[in-house]
PDB file of N, CA, C and O in Angstrom:
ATOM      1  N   UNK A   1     -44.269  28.762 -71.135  1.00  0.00           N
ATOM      2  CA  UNK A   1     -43.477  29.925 -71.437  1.00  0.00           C
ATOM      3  C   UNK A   1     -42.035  29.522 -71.728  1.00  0.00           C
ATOM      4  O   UNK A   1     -41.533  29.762 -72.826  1.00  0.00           O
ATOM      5  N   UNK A   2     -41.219  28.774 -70.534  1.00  0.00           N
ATOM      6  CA  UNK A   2     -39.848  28.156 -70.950  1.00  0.00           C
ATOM      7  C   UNK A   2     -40.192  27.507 -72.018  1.00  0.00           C
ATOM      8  O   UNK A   2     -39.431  28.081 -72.797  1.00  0.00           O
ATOM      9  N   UNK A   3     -41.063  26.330 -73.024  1.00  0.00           N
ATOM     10  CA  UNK A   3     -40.836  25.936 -73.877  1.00  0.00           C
ATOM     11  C   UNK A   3     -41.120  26.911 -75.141  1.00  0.00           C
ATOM     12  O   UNK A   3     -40.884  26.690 -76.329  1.00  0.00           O
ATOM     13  N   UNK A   4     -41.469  27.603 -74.774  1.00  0.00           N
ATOM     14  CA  UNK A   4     -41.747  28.960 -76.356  1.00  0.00           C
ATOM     15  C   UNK A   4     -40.863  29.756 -76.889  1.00  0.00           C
ATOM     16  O   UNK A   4     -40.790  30.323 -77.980  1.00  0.00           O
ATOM     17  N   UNK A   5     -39.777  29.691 -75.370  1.00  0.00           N
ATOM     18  CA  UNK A   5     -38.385  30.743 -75.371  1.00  0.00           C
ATOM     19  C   UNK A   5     -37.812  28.993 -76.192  1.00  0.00           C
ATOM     20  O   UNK A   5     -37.557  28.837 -77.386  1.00  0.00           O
ATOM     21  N   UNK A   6     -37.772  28.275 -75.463  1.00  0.00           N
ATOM     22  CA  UNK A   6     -36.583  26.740 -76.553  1.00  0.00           C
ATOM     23  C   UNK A   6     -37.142  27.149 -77.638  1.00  0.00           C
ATOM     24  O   UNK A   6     -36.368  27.904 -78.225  1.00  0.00           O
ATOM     25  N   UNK A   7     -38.139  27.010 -78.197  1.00  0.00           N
ATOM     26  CA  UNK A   7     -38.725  26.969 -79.858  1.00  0.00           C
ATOM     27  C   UNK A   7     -37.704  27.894 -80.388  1.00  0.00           C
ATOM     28  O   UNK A   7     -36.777  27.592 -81.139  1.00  0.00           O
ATOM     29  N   UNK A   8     -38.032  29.257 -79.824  1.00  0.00           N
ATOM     30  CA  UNK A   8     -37.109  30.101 -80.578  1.00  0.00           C
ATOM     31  C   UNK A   8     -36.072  30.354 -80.781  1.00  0.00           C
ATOM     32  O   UNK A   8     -35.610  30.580 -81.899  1.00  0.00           O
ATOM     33  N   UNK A   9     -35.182  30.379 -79.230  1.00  0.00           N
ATOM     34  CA  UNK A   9     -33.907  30.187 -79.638  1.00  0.00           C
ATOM     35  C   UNK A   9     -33.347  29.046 -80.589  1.00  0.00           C
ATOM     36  O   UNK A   9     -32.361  29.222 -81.305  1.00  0.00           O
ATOM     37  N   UNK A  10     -34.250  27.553 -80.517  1.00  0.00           N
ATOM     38  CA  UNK A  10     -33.894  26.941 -81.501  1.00  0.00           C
ATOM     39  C   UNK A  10     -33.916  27.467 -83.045  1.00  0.00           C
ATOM     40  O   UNK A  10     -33.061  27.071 -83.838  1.00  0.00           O
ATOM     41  N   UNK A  11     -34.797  28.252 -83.372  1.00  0.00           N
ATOM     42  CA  UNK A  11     -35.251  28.086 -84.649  1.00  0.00           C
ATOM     43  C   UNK A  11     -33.748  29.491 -84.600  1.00  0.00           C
ATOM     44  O   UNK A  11     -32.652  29.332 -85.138  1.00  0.00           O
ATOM     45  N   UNK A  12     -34.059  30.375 -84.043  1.00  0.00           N
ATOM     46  CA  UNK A  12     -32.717  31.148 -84.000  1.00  0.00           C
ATOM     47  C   UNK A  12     -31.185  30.766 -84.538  1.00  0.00           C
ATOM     48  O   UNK A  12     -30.418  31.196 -85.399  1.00  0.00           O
ATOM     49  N   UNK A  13     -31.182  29.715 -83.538  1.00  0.00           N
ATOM     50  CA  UNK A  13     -29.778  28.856 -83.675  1.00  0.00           C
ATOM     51  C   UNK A  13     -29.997  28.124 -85.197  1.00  0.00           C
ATOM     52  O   UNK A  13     -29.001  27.625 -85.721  1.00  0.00           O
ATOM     53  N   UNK A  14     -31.159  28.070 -85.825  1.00  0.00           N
ATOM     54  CA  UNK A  14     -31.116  27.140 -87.381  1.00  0.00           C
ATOM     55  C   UNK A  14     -31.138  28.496 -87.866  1.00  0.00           C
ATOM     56  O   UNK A  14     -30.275  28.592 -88.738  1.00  0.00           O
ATOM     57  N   UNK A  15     -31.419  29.003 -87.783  1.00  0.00           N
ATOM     58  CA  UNK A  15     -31.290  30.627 -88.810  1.00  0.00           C
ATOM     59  C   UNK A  15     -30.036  31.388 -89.274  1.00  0.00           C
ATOM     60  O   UNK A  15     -29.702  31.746 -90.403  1.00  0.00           O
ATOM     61  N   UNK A  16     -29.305  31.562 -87.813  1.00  0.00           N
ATOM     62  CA  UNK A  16     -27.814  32.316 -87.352  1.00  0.00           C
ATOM     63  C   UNK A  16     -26.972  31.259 -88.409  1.00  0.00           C
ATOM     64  O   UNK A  16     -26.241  31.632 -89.327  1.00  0.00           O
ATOM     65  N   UNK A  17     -27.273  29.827 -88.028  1.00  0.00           N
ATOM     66  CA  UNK A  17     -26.331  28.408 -88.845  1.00  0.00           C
ATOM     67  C   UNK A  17     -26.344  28.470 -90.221  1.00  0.00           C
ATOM     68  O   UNK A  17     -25.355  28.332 -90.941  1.00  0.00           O
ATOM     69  N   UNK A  18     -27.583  28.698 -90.612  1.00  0.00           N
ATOM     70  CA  UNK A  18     -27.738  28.866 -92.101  1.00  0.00           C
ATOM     71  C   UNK A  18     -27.320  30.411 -92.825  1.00  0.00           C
ATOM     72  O   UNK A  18     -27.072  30.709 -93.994  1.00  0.00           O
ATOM     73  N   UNK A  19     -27.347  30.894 -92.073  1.00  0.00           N
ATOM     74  CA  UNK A  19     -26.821  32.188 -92.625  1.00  0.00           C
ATOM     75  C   UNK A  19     -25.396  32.627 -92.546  1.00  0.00           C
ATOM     76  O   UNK A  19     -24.829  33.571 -93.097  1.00  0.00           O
ATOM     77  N   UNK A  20     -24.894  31.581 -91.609  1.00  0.00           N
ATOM     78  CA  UNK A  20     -23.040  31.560 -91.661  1.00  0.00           C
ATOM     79  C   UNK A  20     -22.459  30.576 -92.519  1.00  0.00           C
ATOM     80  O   UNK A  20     -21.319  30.648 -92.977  1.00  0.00           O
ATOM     81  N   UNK A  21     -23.602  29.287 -92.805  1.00  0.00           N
ATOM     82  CA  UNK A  21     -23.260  28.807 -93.919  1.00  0.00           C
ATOM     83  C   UNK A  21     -23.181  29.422 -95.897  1.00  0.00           C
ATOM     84  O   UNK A  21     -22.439  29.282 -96.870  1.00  0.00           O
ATOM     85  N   UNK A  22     -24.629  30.196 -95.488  1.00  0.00           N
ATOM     86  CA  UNK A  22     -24.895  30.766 -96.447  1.00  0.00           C
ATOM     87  C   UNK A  22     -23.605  31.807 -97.194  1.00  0.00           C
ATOM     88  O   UNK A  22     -23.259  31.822 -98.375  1.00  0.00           O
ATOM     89  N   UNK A  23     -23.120  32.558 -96.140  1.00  0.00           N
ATOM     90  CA  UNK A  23     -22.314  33.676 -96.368  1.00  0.00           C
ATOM     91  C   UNK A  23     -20.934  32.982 -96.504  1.00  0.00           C
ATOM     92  O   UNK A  23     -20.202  33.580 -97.293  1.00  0.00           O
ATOM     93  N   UNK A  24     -20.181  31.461 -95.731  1.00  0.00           N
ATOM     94  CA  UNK A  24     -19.707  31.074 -96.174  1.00  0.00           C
ATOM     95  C   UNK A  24     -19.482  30.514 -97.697  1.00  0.00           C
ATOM     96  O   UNK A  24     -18.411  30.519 -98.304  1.00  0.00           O
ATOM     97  N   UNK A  25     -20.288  30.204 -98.000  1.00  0.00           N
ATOM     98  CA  UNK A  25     -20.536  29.529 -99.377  1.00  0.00           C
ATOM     99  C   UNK A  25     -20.518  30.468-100.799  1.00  0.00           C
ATOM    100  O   UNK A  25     -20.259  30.148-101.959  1.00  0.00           O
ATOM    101  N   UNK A  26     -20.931  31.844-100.153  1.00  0.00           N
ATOM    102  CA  UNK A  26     -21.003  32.944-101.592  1.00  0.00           C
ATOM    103  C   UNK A  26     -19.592  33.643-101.372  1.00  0.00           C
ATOM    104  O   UNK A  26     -18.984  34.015-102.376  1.00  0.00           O
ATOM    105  N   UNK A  27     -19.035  33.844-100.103  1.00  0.00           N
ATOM    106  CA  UNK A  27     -17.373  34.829-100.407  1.00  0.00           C
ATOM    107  C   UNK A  27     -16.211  33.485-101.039  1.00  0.00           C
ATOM    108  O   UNK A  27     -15.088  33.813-101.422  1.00  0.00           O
ATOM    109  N   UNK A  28     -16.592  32.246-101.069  1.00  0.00           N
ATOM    110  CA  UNK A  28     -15.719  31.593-101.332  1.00  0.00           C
ATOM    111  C   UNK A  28     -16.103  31.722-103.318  1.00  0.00           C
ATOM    112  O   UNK A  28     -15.422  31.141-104.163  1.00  0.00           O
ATOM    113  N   UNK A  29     -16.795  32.229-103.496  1.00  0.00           N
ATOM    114  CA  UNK A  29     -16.871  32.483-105.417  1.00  0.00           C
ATOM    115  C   UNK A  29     -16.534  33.395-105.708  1.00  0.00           C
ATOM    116  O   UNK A  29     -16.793  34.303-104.919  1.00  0.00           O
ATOM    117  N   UNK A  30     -16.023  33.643-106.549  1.00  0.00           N
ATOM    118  CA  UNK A  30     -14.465  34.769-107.256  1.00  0.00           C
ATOM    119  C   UNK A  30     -15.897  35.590-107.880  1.00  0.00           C
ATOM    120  O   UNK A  30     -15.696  36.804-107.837  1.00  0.00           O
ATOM    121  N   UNK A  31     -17.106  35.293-108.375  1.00  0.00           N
ATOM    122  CA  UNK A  31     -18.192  36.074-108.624  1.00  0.00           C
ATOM    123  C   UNK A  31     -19.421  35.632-108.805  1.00  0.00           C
ATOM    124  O   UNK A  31     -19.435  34.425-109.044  1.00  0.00           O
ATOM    125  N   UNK A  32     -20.415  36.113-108.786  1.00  0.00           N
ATOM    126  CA  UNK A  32     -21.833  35.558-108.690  1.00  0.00           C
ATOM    127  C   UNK A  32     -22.865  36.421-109.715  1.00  0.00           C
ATOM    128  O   UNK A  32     -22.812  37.645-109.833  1.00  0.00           O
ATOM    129  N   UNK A  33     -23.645  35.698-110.307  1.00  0.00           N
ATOM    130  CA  UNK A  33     -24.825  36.601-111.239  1.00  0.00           C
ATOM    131  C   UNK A  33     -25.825  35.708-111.236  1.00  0.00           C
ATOM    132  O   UNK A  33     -25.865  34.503-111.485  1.00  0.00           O
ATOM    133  N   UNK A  34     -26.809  36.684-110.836  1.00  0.00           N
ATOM    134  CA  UNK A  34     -27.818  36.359-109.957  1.00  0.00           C
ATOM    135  C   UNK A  34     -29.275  37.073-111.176  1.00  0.00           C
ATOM    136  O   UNK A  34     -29.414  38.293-111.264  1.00  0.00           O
ATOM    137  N   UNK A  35     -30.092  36.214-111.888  1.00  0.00           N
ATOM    138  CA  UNK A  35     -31.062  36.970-112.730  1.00  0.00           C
ATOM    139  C   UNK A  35     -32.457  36.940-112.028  1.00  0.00           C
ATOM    140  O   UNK A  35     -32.807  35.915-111.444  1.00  0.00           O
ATOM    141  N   UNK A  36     -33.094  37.815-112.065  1.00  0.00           N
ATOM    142  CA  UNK A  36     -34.628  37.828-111.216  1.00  0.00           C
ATOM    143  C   UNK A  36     -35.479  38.325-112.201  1.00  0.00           C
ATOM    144  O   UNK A  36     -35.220  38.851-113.284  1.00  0.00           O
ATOM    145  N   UNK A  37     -36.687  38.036-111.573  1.00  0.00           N
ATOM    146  CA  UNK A  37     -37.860  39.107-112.413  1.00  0.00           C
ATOM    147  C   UNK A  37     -38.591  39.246-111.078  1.00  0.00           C
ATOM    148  O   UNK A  37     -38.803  38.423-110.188  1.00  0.00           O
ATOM    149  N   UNK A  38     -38.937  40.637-111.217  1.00  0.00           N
ATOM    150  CA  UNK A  38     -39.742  41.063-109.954  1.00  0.00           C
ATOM    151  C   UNK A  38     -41.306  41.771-110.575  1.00  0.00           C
ATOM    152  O   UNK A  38     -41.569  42.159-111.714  1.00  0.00           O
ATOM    153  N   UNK A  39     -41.914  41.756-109.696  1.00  0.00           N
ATOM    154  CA  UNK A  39     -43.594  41.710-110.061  1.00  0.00           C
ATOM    155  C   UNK A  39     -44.219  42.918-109.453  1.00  0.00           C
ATOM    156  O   UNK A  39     -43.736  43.180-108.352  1.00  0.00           O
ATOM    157  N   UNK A  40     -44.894  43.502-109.745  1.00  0.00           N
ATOM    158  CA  UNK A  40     -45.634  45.040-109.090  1.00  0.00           C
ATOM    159  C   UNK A  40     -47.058  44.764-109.394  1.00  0.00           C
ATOM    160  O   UNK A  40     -47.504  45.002-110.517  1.00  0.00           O
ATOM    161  N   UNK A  41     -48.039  44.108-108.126  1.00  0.00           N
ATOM    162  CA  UNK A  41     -48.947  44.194-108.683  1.00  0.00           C
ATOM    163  C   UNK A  41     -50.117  44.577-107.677  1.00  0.00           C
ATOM    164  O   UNK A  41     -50.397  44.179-106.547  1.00  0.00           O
ATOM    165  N   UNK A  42     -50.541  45.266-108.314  1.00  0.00           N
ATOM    166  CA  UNK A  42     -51.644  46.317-107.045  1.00  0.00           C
ATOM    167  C   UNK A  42     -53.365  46.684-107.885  1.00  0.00           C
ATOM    168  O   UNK A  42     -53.633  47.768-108.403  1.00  0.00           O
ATOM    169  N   UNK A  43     -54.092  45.770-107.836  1.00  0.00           N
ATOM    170  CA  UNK A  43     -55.129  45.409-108.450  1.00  0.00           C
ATOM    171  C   UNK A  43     -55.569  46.882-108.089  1.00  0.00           C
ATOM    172  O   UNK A  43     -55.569  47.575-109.106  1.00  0.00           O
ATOM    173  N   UNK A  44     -55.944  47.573-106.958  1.00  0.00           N
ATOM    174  CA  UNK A  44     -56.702  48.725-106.641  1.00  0.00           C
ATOM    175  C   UNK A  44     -56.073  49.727-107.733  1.00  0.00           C
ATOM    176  O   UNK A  44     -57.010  50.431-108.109  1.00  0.00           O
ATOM    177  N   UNK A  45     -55.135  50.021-108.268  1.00  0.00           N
ATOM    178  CA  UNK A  45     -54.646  51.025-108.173  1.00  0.00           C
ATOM    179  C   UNK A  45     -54.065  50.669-110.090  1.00  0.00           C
ATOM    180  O   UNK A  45     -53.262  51.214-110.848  1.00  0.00           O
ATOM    181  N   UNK A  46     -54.953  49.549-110.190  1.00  0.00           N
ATOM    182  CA  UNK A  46     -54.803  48.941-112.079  1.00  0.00           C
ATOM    183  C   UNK A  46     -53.163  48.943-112.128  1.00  0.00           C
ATOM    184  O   UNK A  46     -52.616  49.332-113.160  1.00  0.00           O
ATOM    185  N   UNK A  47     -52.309  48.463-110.900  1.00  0.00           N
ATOM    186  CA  UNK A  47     -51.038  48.380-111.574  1.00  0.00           C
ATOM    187  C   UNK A  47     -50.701  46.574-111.686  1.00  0.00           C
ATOM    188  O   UNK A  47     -51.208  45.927-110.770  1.00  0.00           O
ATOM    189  N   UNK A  48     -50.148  46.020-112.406  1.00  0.00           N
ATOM    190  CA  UNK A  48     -49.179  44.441-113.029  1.00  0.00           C
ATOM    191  C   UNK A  48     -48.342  44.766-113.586  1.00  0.00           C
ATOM    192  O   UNK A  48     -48.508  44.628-114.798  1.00  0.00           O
ATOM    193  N   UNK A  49     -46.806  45.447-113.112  1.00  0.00           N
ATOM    194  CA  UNK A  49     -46.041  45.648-113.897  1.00  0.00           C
ATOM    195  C   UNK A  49     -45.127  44.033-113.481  1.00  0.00           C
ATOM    196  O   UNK A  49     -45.326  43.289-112.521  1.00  0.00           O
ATOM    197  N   UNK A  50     -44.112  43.895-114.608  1.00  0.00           N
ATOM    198  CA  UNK A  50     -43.120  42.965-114.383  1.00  0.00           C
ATOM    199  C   UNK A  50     -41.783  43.361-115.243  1.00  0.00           C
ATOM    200  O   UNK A  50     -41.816  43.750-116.411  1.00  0.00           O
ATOM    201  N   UNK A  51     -40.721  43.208-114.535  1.00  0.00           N
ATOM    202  CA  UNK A  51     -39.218  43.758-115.437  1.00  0.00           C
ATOM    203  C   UNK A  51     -37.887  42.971-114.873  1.00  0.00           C
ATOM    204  O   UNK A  51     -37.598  42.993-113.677  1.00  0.00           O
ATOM    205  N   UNK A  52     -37.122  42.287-115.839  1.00  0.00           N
ATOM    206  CA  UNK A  52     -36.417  41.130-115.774  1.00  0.00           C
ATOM    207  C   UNK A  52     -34.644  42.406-115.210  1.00  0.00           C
ATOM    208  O   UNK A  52     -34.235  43.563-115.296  1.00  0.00           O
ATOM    209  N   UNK A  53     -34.341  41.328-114.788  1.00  0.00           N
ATOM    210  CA  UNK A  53     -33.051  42.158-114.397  1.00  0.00           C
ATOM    211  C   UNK A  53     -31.453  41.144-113.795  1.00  0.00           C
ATOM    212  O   UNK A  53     -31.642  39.987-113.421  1.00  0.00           O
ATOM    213  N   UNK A  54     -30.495  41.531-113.781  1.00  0.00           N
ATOM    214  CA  UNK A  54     -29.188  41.041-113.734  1.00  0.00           C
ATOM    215  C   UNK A  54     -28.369  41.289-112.524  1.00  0.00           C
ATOM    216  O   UNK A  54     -28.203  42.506-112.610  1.00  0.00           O
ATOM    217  N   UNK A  55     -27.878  40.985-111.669  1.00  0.00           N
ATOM    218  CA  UNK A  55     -26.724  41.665-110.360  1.00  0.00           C
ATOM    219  C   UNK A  55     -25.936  40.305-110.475  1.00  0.00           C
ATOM    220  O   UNK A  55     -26.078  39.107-110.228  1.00  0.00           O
ATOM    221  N   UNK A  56     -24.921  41.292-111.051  1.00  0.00           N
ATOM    222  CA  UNK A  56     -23.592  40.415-110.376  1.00  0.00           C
ATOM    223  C   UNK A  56     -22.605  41.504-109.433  1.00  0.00           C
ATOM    224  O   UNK A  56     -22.527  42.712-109.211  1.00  0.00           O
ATOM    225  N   UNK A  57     -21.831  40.065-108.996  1.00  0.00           N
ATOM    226  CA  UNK A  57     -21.298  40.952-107.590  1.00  0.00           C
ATOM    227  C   UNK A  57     -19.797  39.941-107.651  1.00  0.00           C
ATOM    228  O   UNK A  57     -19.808  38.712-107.578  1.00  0.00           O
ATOM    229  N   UNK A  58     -18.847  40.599-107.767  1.00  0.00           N
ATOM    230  CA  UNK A  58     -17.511  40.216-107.372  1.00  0.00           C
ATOM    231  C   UNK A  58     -16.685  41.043-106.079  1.00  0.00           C
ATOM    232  O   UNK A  58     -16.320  42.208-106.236  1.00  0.00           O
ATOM    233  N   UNK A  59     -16.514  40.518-105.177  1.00  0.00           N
ATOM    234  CA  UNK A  59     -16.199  41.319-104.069  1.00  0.00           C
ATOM    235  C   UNK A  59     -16.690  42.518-103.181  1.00  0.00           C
ATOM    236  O   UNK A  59     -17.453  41.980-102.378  1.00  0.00           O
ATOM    237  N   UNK A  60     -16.659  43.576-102.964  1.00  0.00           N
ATOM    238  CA  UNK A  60     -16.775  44.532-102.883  1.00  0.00           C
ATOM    239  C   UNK A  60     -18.029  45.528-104.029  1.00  0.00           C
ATOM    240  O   UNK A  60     -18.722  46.515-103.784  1.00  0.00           O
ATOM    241  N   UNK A  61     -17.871  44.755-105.184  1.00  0.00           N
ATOM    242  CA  UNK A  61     -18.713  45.600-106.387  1.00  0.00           C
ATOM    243  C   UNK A  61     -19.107  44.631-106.657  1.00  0.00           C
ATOM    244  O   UNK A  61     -18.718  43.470-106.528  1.00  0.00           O
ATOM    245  N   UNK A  62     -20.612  45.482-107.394  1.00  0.00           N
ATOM    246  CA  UNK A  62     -21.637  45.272-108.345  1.00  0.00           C
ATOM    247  C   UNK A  62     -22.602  45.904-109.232  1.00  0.00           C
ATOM    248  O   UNK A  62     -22.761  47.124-109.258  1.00  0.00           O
ATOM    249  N   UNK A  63     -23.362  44.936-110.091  1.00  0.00           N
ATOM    250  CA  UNK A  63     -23.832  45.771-110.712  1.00  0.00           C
ATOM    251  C   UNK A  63     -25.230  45.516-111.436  1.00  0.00           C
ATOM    252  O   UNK A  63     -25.355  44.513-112.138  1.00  0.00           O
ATOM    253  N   UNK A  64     -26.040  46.210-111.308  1.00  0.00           N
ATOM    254  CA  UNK A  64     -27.444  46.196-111.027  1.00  0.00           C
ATOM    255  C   UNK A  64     -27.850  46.588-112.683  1.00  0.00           C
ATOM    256  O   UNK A  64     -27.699  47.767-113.004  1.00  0.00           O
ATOM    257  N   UNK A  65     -28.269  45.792-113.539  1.00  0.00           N
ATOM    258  CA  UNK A  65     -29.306  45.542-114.863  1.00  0.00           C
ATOM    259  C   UNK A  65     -30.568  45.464-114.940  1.00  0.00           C
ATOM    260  O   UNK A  65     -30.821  44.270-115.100  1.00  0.00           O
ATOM    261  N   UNK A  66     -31.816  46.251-114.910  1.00  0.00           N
ATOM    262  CA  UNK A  66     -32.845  46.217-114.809  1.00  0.00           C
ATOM    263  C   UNK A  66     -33.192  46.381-116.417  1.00  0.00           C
ATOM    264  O   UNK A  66     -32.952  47.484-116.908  1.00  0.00           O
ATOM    265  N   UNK A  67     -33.614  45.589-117.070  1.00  0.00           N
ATOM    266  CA  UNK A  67     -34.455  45.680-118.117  1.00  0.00           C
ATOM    267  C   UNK A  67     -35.817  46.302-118.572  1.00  0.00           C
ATOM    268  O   UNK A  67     -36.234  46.109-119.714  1.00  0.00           O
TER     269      UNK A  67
END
């Protein structure tokens, strides 16, 4: 039991680290644009959609391009 609680808080402590690195690393860029394609696909129900899209983000704002 004590070693299941270490596992996690470890993996915790690599999570919390990477995500203060992470957030360090994106407010230090004056702006970011970020392109995705996202997927909808639901065999029961005959749906495969797919639609390409844009977010950039400078500070405070952004702005969301879905194609």
């Amino acid at each position: 039991m004590v070693f299941t609680f270490f596992i996690v808080f470890s993996q915790n402590k690599k999570a919390e680290s990477l995500i203060k690195e992470v957030t360090e690393k994106a407010q230090s860029y004056k702006s970011i644009k970020i392109e995705f394609t996202y997927e909808i696909k639901n065999p029961d129900a005959d749906i495969d959609e797919s639609d390409k899209g844009t977010l950039w983000i400078k500070g405070e704002k952004y702005l969301l391009n879905i194609t």
